[in-house]
N, C-alpha and C positions, 0 to 999 in steps of 0.2 A: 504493500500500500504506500511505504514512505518512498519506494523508488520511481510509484507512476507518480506520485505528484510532485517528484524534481523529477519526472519527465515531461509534465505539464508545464513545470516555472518553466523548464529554457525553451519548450514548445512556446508558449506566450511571450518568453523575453525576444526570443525567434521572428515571431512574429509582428509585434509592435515597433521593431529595428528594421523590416524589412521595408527597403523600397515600395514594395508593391501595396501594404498595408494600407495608406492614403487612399492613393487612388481607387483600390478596387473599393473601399468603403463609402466613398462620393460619388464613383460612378451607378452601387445599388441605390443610393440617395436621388441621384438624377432617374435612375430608371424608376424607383415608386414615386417619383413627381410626374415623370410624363403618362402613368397609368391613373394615379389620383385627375389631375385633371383633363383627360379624356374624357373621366364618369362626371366630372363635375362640370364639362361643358354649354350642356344644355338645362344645367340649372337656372333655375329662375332669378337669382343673383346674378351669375355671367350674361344671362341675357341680356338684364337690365345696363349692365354694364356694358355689352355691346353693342347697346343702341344710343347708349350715353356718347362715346369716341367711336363711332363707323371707321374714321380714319384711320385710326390706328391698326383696323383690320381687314385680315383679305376676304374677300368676300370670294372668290373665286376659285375653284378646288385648285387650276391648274397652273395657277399664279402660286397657288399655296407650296404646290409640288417643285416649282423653280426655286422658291426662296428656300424651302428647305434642304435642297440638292446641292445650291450652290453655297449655303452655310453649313452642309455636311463635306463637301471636296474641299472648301477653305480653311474650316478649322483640322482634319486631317493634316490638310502640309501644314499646318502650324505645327501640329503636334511631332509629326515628322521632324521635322525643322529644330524644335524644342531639346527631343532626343537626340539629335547628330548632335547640337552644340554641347550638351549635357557628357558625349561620351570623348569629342575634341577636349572639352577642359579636362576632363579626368585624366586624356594622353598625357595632355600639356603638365600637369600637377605631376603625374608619376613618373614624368620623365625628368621634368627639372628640378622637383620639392622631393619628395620620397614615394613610393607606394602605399607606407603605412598611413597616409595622407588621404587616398581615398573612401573608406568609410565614409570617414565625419562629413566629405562633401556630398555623396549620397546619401547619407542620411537627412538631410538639411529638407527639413518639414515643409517650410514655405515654397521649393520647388517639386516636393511630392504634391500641394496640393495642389499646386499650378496646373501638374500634370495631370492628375485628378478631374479639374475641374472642364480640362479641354476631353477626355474620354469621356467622363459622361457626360457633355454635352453633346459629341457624337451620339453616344448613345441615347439620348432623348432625340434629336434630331430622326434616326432613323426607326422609334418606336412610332414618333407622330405618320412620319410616310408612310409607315405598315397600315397607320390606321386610317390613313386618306381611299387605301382600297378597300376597306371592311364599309367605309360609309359612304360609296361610291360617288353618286353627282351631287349629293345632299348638299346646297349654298349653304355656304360659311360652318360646316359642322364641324372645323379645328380652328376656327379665327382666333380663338385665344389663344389656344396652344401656339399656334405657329409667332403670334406676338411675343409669347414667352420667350420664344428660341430663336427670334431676333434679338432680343434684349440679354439670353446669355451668348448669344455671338457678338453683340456691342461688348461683353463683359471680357469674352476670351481675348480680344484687341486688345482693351487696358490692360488686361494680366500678361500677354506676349510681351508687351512694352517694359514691365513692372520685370520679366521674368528675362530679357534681355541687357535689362542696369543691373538688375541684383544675382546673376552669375558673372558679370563682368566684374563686382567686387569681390564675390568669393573666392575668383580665383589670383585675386594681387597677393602678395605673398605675406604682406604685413598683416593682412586681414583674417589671413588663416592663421599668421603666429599668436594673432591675439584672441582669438576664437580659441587653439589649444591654450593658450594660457589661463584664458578665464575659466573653463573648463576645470583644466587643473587644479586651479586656487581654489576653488569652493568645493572639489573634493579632499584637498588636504585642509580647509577648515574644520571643512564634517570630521572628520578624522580628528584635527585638534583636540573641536568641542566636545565628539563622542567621550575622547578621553579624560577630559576633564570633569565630564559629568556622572561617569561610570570610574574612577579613578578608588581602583583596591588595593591593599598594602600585600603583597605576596614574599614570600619567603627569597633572601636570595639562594641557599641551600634548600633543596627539595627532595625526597627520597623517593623517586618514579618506582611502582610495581612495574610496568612493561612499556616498552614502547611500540608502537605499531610501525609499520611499515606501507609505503603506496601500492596500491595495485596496478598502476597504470604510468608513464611518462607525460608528463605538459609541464603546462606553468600551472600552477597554485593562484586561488582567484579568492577563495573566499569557504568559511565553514558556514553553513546553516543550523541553527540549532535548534529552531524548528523541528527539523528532522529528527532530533534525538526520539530515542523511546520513553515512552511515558515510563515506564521501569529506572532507566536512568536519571533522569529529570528529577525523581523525585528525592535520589539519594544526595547527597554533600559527596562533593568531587571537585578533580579540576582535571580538566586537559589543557596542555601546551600545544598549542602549533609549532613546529619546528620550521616549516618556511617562513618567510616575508610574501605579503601576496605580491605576486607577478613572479616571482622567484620559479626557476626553470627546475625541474624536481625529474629524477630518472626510477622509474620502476622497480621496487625492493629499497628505496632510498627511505630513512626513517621520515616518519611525517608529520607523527601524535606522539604525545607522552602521558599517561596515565596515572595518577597519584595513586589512589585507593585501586585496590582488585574491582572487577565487575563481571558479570559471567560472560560466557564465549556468547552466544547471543548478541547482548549487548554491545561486547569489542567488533563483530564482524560487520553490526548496524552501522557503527560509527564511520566506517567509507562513503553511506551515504549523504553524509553530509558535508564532506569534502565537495567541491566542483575544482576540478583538473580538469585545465581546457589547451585544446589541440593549440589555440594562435593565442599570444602575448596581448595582441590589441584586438579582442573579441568584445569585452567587456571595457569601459571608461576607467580612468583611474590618474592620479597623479603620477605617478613612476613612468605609467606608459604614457601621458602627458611630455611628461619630459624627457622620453628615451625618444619620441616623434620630435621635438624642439630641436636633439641632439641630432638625428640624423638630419633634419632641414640643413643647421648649421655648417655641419661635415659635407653634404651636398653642394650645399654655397661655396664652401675652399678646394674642392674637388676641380681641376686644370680645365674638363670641362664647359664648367659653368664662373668660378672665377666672380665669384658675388662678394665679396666683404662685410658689406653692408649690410646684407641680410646675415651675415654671421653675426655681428655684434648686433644686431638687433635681437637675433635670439637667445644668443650668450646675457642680453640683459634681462632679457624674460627669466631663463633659468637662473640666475641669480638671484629673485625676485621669490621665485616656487624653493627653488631651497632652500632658503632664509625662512620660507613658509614648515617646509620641510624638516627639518633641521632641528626644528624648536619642540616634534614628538619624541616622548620619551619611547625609549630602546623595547619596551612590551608595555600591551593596555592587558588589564583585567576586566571581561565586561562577564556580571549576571543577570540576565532574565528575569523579571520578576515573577514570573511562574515557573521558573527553573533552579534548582538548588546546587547547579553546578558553577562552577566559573572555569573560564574559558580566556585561557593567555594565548593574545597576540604577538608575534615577534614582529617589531618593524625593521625596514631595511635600515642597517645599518651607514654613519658616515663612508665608512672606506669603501662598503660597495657602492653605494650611492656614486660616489667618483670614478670610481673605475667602471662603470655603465654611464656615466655624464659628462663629465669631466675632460675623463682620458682619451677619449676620441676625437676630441675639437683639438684640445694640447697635441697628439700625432699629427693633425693636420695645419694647426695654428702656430707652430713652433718655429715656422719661417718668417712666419707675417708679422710684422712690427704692431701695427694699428689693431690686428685682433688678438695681437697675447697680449696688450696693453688693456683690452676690457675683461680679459681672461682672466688676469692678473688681479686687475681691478675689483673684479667681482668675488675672487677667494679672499682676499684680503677684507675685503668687507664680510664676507660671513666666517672669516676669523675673529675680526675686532669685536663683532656683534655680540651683547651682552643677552640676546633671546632666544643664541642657537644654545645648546644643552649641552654644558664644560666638556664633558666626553669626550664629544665630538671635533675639538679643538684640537686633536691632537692630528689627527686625519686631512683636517684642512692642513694644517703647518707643514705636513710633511708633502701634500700632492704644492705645494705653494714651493717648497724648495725643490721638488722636482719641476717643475714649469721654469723655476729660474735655472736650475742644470740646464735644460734645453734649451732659452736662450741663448743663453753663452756660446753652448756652441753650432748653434745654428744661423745666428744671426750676424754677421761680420760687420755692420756698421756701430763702429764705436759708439757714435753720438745715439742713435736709435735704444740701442742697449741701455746704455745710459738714463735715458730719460722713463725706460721702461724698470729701471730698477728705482729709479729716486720716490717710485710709490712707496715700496717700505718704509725709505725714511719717515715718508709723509706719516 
């Protein structure tokens, strides 16, 4: 039972993320309008009303059949048209920004429902001409409907217009660094906040009965404890996560740690509450927020493309996320209040933090004067900062003396070097 309905959540989380979700749900919305008012055309209200504006209506079946033909073959190439540019940008993004870049553009709600709203106005369009030959020569037996779908083909035009400015800003590159950034930062505040409102004192010596092992290879996304069994739930326990979520975990790799014994039963439930997922960026998060920042930036330095500027643009983002970052303590403690367990989170560590952020811009930055100088810039600052968590200072100092190794010898103009080391003094 607990394994179909975490095959229901990621069935639904599946489906609510899908492209197609929007549209096919506006397009059954356009189709039970153009059945509603078919029945409701020859009401006694509609009548009234189209005797009130004649103008506005055709009176004619086969006037009716042009205007609805030629607003069906028009808004088609829109729609046409919509999706060629929609799959051009996505080239253009994956070829010059990253590939882990395209979800987030495909997901982007407002051009679902553009798309949306141009299929099912097709599709109302060619319900009303089904029903022009059901009510044969009958004068004016669709004038309203066909008024309707003049007025969502006047709408499809403003939305084409609305829907060729607002994909030409999705895909500037600033636009997308601040979309993941923002992104980011209100998943690592949730993260902050959770921790400080569920914030337990736990032992730092613990005597584990067992530790579990994975059954499977991915990354580590998230425990549900939901899922626990109402048998466990009710006893006083704790499990440790031994990943960091996002963290790349291989098969027989330890995963849980278990304080108190619990029966086999119990321990073999507990898999299901894991979710271990095949891609890294399946799921939102801060870490892969900022592992997508990292690759843009490394992108940009790459001979290539040769962007700078979008390097230290994103270098100043991450600096911004891990100062956010930075400031969570090393595991949260969260209980359920209808659960008598608690349930330790390990968070990513500084040193990995760097060496997945960090240390790929420094390989590729360690030539360029102007972007190890923001490089620089920005560890220095989440050194000095008095709200990242003492620990972790130790990690910055040490990736900060390796970045200055690498200037030295990488970069041959004295004066550059120079002015790129007198940040320390600063």
């Amino acid at each position: 039972m607990k394994s179909t309905f975490k095959f229901l959540k990621r069935l639904k989380h599946a489906i609510f993320h899908s492209i197609a979700f929007y549209p096919v749900l506006i397009s059954a919305g356009f189709f039970l309008l153009a059945i509603i008012l078919l029945f409701v055309e020859n009401l006694e209200v509609i009548t009234s009303f189209k005797k009130k504006v004649p103008f506005l209506l055709v009176q004619d079946n086969e006037t009716a059949r042009t205007i609805l033909s030629t607003l069906f073959g028009g808004i088609l190439s829109l729609t046409v048209f919509s999706f060629t540019m929609v799959m051009v940008v996505l080239n253009q993004a994956s070829s010059n920004f990253s590939p882990r870049l395209l979800p987030g553009l495909i997901s982007d709600k407002k051009h679902q429902v553009i798309l949306g709203f141009y299929i099912g106005t097709i599709l109302y369009t060619i319900i009303v001409l089904m029903s022009l030959g059901a009510y044969g020569s009958s004068s004016n037996a669709v004038g309203f409907s066909v008024m309707v779908a003049a007025v969502l083909g006047a709408v499809c035009i403003g939305l084409f217009v609305y829907f060729i400015h607002s994909i030409s800003q999705a895909i500037q590159i600033h636009n997308i660094i601040d979309k993941i950034y923002e992104s980011s930062h209100s998943l690592i505040e949730k993260e902050i906040k959770e921790q400080q409102e569920t914030k337990i004192e736990i032992e730092d010596r613990i005597q584990f009965w067992k530790t579990v092992d994975s059954e499977k290879t991915g990354y580590y996304r998230s425990f549900d404890q939901f899922l626990l069994n109402d048998s466990l739930k009710k006893e006083e326990n704790l499990i440790e996560i031994i990943p960091y979520a996002d963290q790349h975990i291989w098969k027989g790799d330890p995963i849980l740690r278990i304080k108190n014994p619990i029966s086999q039963e119990d321990l073999e439930s507990l898999h299901i509450c894991l979710y271990i997922l095949s891609n890294r960026h399946e799921d939102d998060s801060g870490v892969g927020g900022m592992i997508k920042l990292t690759e843009v930036a490394v992108k940009a330095l790459s001979p290539g493309i040769n962007d700078p500027g979008t390097a230290i643009n994103a270098i100043s983002k991450l600096g911004q996320l891990m100062h956010k970052a930075l400031q969570i303590e090393p595991k949260t403690a969260i209980c359920k209040p209808d659960c008598e367990i608690v349930v330790v989170h390990n968070k990513i560590s500084a040193s990995e933090m760097i060496r997945m952020i960090i240390e790929p811009i420094r390989g590729y930055a360690k030539a360029d004067s102007a972007v190890s100088y923001e490089l620089l810039n920005a560890l220095i600052f989440l050194r000095n900062s008095k709200k990242v968590v003492p620990e972790y200072k130790e990690a910055l100092q040490t990736e900060i003396g390796s970045l200055i190794q690498d200037l030295k010898d990488n970069i041959t103009n004295n004066q550059d070097l120079k002015r790129i080391l007198e940040l320390l003094e600063k």
